[in-house]
C-alpha positions in Angstrom: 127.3 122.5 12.7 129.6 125.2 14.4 127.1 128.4 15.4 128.1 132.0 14.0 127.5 134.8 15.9 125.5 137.4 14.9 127.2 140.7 16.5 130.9 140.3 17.2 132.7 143.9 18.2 136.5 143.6 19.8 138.1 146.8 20.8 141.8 146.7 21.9 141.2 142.9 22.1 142.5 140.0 20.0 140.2 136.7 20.4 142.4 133.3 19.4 139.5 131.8 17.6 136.3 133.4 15.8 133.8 133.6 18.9 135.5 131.7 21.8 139.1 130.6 22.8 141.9 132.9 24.6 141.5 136.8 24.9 144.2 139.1 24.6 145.1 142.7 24.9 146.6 143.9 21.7 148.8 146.1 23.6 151.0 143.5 25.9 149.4 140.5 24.2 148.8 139.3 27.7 145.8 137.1 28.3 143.0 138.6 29.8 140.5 135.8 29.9 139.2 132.7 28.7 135.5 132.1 26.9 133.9 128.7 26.7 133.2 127.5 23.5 129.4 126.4 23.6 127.8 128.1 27.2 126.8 131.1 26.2 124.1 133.3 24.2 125.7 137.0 25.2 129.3 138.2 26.3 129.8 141.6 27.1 133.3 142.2 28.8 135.5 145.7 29.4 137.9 145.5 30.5 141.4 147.3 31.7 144.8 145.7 31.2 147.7 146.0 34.0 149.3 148.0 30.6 146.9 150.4 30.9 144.9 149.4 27.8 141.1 149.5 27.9 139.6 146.9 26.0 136.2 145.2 25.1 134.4 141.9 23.7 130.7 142.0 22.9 129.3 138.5 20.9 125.8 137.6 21.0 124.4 134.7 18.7 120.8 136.1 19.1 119.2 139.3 18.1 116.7 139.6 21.5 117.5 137.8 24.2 114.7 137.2 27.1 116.8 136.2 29.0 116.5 136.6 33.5 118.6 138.7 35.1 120.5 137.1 38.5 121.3 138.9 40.8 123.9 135.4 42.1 126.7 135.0 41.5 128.7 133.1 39.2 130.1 129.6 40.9 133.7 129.6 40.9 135.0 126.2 39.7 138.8 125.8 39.5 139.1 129.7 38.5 136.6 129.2 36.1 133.2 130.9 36.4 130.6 128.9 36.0 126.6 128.8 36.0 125.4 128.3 39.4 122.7 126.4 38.4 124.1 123.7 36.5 128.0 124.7 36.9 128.4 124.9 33.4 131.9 126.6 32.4 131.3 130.1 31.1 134.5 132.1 31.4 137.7 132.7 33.3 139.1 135.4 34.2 142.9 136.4 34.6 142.8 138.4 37.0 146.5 138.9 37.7 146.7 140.6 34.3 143.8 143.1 34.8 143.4 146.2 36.8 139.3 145.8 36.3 136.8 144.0 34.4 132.9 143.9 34.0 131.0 141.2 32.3 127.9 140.1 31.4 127.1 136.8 30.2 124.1 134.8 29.3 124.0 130.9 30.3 122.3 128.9 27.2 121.2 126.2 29.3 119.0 128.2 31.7 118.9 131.2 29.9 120.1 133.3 32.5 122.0 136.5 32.5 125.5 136.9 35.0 127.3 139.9 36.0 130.4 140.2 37.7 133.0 142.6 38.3 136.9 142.5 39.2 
């Protein structure tokens, strides 16, 4: 049974698929990143497109999340980030198409929250 998220907000962003898949700036329509399908509990990414556009994703599929905060970083795993503890794929960012990004991200499998910025 596919999960549905329970807080879903896009700003300047088109997501390919209801709470995963391809991220796009609805300016250019270039990609911006990538999010796993089944990894994670929270996204939170802004971001700012090489056009200039400033965008944002926030999905989280629980209301409170307990999660521990890392201060690690995530593994990069052919240009995907990835759980350090498990490597599980989480997101990938494309960096050539940004100016910046910051995101947050929970792991589901260790329950861990990741920030990194670009």
């Amino acid at each position: 049974m596919p999960r549905k998220p329970i807080k879903k907000e896009l700003v300047n962003t088109i997501l390919l698929k209801d709470y995963a898949s391809w991220i796009y700036c609805d300016r250019c329509n270039n990609t911006v990143a990538y999010l796993c399908y089944v990894t994670y509990d929270s996204f939170d990414f802004e971001y700012t497109c090489n056009c200039q556009n400033k965008g944002s994703v926030r999905i989280d599929f629980k209301t409170e999340n307990d999660a521990k905060e890392s201060a690690a970083p995530l593994k990069e795993i052919k240009n995907r980030l990835c759980c350090p503890k498990d490597n599980s794929p989480l997101v990938t960012v494309v960096t050539k198409n940004l100016q910046k990004c910051r995101l947050s991200i929970v792991c589901n499998s260790c329950n861990t929250k990741y920030n990194h910025t670009h």
